[in-house]
PDB file with SEQRES, HELIX, SHEET and CRYST1 records, atoms N, CA, C and O in Angstrom:
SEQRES   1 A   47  UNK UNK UNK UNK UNK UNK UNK UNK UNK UNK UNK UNK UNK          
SEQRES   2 A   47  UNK UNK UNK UNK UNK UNK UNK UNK UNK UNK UNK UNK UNK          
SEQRES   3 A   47  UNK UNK UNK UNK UNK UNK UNK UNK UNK UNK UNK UNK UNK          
SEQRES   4 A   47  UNK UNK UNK UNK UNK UNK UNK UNK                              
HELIX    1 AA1 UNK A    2  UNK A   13  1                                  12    
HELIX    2 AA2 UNK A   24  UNK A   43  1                                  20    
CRYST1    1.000    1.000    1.000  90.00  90.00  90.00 P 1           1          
ATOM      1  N   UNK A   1       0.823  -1.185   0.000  1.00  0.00           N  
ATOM      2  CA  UNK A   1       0.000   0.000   0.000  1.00  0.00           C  
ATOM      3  C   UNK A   1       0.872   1.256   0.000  1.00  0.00           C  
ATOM      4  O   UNK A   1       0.452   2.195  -0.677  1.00  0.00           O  
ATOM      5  N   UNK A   2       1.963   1.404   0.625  1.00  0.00           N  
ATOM      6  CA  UNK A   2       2.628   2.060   0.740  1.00  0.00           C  
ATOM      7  C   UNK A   2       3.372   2.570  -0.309  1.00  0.00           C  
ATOM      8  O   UNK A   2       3.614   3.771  -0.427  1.00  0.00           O  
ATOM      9  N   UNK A   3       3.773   1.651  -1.131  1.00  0.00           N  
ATOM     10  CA  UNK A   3       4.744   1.727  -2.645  1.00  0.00           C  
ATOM     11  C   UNK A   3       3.746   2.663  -3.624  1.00  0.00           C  
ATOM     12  O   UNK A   3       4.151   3.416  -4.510  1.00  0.00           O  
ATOM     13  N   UNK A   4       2.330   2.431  -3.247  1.00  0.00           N  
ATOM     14  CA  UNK A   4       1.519   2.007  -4.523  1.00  0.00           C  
ATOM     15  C   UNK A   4       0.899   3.840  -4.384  1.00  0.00           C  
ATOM     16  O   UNK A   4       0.614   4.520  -5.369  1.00  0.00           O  
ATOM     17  N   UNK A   5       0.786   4.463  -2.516  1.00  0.00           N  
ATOM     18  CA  UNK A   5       0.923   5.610  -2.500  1.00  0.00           C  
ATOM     19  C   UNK A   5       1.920   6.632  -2.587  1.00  0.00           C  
ATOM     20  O   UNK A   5       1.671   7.837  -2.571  1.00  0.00           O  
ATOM     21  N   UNK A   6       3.254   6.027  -2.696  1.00  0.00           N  
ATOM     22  CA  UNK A   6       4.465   6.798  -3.104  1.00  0.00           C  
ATOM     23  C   UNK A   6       4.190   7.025  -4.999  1.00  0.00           C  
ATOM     24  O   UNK A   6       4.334   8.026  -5.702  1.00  0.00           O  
ATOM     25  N   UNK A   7       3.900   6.096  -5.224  1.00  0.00           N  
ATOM     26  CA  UNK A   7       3.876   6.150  -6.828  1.00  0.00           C  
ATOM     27  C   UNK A   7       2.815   6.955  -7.182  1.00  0.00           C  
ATOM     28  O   UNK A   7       3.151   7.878  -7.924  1.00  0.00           O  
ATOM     29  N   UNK A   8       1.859   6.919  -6.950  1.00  0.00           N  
ATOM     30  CA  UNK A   8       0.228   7.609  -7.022  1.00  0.00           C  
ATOM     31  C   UNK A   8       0.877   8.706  -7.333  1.00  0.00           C  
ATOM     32  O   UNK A   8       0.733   9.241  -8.432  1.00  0.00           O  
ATOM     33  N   UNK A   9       1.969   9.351  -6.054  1.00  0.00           N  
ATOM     34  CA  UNK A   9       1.841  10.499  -5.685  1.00  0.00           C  
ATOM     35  C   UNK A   9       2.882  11.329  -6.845  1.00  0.00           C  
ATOM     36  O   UNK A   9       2.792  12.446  -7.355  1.00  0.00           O  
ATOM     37  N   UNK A  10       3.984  10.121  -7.000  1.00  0.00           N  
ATOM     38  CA  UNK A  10       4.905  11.087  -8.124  1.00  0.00           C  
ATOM     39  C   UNK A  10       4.172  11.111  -9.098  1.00  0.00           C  
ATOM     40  O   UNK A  10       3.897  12.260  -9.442  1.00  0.00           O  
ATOM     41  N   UNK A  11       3.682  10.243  -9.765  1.00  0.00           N  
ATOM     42  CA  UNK A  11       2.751  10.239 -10.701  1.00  0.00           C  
ATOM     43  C   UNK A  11       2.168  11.848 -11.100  1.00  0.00           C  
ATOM     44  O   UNK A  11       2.317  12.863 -11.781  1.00  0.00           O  
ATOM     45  N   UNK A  12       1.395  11.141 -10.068  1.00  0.00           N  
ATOM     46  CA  UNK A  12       0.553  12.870 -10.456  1.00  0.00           C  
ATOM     47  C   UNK A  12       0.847  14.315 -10.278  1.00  0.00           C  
ATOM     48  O   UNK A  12      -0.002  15.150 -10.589  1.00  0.00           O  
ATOM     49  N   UNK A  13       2.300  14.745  -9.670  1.00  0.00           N  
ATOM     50  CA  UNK A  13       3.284  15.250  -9.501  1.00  0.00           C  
ATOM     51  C   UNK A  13       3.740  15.862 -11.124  1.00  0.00           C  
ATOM     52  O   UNK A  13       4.207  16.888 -11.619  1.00  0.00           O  
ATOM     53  N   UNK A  14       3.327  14.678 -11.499  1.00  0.00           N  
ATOM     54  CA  UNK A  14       4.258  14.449 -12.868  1.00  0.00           C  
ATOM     55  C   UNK A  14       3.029  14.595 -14.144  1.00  0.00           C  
ATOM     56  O   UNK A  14       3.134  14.343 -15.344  1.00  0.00           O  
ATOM     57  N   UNK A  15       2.021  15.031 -13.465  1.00  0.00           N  
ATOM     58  CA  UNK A  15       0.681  15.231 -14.786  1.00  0.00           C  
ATOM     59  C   UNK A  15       0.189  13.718 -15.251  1.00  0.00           C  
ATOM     60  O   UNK A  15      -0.746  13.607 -16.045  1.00  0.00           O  
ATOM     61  N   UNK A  16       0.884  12.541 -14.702  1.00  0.00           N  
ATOM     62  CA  UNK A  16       0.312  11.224 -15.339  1.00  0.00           C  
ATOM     63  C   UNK A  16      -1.214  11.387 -15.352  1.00  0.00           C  
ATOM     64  O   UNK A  16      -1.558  12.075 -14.391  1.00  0.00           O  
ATOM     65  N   UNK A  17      -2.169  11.020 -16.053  1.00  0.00           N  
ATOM     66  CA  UNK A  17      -3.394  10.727 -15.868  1.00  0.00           C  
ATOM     67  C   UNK A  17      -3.779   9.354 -15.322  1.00  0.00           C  
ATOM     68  O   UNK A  17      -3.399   8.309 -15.851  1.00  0.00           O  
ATOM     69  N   UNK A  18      -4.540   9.409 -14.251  1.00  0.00           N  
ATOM     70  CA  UNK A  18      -4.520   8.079 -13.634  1.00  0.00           C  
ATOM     71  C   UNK A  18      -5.562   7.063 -14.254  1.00  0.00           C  
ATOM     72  O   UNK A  18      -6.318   7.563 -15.087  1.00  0.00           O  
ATOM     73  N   UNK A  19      -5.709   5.849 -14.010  1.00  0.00           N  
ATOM     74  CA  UNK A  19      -6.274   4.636 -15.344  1.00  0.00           C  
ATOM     75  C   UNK A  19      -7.924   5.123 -14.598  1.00  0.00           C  
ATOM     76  O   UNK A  19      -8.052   5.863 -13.623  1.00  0.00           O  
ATOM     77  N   UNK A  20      -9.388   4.265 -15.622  1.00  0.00           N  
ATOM     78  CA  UNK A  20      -9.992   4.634 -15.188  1.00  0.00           C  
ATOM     79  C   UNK A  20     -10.543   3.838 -13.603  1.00  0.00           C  
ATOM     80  O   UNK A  20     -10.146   2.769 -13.141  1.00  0.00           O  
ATOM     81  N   UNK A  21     -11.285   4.527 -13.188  1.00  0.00           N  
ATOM     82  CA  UNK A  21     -11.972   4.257 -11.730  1.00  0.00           C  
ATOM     83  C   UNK A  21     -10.608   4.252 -10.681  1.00  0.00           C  
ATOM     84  O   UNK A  21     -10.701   3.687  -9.591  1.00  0.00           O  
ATOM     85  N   UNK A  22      -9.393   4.897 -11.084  1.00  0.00           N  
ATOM     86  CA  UNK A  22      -8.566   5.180 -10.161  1.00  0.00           C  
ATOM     87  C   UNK A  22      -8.402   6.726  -9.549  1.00  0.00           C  
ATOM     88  O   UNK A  22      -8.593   7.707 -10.268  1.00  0.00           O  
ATOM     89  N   UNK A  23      -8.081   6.819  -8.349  1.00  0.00           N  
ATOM     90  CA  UNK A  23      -7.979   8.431  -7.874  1.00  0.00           C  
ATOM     91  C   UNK A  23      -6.564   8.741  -7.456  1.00  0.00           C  
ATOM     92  O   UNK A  23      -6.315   8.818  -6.252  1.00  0.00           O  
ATOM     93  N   UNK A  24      -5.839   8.881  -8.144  1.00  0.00           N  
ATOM     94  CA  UNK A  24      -4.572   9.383  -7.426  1.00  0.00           C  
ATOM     95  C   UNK A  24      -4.369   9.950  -5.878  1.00  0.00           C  
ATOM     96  O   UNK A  24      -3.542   9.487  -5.092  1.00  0.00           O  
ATOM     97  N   UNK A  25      -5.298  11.062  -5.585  1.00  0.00           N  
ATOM     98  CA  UNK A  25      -5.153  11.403  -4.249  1.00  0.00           C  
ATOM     99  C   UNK A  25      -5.957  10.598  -3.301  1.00  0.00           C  
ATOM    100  O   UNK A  25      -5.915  10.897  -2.107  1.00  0.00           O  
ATOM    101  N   UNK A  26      -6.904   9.309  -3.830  1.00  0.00           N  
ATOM    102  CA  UNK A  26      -6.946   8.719  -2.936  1.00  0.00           C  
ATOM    103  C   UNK A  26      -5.895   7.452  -2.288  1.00  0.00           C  
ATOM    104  O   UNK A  26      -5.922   7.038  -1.129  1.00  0.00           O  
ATOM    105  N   UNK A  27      -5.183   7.089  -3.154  1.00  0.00           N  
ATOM    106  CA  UNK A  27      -4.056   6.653  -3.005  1.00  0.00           C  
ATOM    107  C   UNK A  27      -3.407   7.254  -2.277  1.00  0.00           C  
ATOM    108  O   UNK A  27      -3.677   6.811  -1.161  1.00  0.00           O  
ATOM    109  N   UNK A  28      -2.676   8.030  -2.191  1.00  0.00           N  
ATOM    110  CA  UNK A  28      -1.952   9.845  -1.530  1.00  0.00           C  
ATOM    111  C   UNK A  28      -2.752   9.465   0.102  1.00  0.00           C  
ATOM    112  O   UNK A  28      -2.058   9.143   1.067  1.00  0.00           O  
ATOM    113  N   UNK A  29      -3.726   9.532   0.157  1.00  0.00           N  
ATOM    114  CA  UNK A  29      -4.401   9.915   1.208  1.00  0.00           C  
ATOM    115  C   UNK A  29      -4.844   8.332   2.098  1.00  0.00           C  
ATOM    116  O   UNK A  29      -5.561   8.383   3.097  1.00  0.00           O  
ATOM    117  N   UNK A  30      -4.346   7.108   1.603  1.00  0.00           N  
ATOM    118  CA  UNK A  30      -4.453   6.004   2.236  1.00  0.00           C  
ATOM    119  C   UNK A  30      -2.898   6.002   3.002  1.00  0.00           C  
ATOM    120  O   UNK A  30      -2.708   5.791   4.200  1.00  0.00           O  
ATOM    121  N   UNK A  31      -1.839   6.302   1.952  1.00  0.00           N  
ATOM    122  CA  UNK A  31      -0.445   6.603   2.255  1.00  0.00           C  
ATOM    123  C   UNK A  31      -0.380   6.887   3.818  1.00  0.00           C  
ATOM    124  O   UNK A  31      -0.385   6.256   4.875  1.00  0.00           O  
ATOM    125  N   UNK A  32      -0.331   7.894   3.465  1.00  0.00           N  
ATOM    126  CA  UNK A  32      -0.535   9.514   4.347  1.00  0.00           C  
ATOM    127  C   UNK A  32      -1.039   8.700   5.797  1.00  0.00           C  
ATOM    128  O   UNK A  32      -0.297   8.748   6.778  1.00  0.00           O  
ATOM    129  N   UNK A  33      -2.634   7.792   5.867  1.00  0.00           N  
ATOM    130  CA  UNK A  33      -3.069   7.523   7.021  1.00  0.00           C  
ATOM    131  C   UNK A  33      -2.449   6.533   7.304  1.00  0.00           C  
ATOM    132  O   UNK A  33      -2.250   6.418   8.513  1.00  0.00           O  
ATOM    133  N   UNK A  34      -1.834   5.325   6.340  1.00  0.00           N  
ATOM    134  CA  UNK A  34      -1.224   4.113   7.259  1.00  0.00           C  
ATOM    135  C   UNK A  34       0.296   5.033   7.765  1.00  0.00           C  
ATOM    136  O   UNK A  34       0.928   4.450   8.646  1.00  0.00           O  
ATOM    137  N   UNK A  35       0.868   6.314   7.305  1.00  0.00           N  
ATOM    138  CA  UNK A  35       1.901   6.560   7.789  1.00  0.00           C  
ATOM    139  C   UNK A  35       1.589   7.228   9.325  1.00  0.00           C  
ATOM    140  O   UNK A  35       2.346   7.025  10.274  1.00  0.00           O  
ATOM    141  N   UNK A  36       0.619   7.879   9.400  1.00  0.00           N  
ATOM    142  CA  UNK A  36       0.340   8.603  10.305  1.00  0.00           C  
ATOM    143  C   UNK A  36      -0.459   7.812  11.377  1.00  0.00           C  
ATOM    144  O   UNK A  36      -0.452   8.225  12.537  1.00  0.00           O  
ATOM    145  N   UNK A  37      -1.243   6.540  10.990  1.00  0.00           N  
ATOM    146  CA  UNK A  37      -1.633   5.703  12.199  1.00  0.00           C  
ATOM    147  C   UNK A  37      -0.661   5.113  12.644  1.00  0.00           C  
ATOM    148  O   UNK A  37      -0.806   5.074  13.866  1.00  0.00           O  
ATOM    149  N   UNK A  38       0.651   4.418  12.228  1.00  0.00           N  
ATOM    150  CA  UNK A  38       1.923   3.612  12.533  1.00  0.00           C  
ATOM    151  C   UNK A  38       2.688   4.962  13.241  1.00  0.00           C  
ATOM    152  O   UNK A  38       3.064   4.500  14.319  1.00  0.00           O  
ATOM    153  N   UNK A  39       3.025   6.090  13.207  1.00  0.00           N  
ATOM    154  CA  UNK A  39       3.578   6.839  13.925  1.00  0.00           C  
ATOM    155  C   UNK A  39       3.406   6.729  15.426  1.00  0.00           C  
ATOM    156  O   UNK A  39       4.209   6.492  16.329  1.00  0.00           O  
ATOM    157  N   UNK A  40       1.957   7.004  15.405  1.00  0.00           N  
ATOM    158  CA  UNK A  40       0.824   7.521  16.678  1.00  0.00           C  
ATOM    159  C   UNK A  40       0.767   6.454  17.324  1.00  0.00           C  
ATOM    160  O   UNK A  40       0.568   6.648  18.524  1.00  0.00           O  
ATOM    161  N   UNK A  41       0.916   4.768  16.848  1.00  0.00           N  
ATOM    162  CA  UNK A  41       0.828   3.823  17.295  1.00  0.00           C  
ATOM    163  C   UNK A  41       2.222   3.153  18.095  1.00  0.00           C  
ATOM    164  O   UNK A  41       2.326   2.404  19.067  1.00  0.00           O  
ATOM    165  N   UNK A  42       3.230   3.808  17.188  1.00  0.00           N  
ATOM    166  CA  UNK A  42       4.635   3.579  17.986  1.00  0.00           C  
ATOM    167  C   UNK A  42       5.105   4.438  19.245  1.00  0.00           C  
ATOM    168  O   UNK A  42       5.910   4.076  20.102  1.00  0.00           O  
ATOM    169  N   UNK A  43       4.345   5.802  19.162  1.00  0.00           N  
ATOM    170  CA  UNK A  43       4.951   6.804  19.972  1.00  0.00           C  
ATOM    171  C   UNK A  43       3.860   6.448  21.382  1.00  0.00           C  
ATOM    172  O   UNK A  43       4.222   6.497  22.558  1.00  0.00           O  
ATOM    173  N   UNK A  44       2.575   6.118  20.932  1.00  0.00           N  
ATOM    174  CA  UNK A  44       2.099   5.659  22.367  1.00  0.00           C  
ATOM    175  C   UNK A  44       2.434   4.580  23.304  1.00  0.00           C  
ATOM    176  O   UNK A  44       2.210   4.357  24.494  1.00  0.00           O  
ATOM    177  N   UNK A  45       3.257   3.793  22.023  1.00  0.00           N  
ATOM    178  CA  UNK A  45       3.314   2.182  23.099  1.00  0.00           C  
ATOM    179  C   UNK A  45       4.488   2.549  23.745  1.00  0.00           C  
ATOM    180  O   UNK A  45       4.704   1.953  24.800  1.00  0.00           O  
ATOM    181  N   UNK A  46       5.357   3.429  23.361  1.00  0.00           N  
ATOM    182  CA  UNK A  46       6.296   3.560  24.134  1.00  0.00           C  
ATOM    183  C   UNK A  46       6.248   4.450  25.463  1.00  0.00           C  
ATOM    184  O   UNK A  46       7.163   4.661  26.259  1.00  0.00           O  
ATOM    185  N   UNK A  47       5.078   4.860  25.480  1.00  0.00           N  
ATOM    186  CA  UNK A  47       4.789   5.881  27.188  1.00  0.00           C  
ATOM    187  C   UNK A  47       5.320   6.385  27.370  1.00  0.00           C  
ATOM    188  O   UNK A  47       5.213   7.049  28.401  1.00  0.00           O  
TER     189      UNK A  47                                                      
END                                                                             
């Protein structure tokens, strides 16, 4: 998931047009939350 929102993101960075029934920034924005739930999830377990 992660690869697939790094790529999304240059992509469209880059003017690619994305295939149909795909959203680039929703890709971007799945990224974004598994990075930001794994942060929040490491910094709490550690107390």
């Amino acid at each position: 998931m992660m690869k697939l929102g790094e790529a999304a993101n240059r992509m469209s960075r880059h003017g690619v047009l994305a295939p149909d029934d795909v959203e680039w920034a929703l890709a971007v924005a799945n990224r974004n939350f598994i990075i930001h739930s794994t942060t929040r999830s490491t910094v709490s377990s550690r107390g």
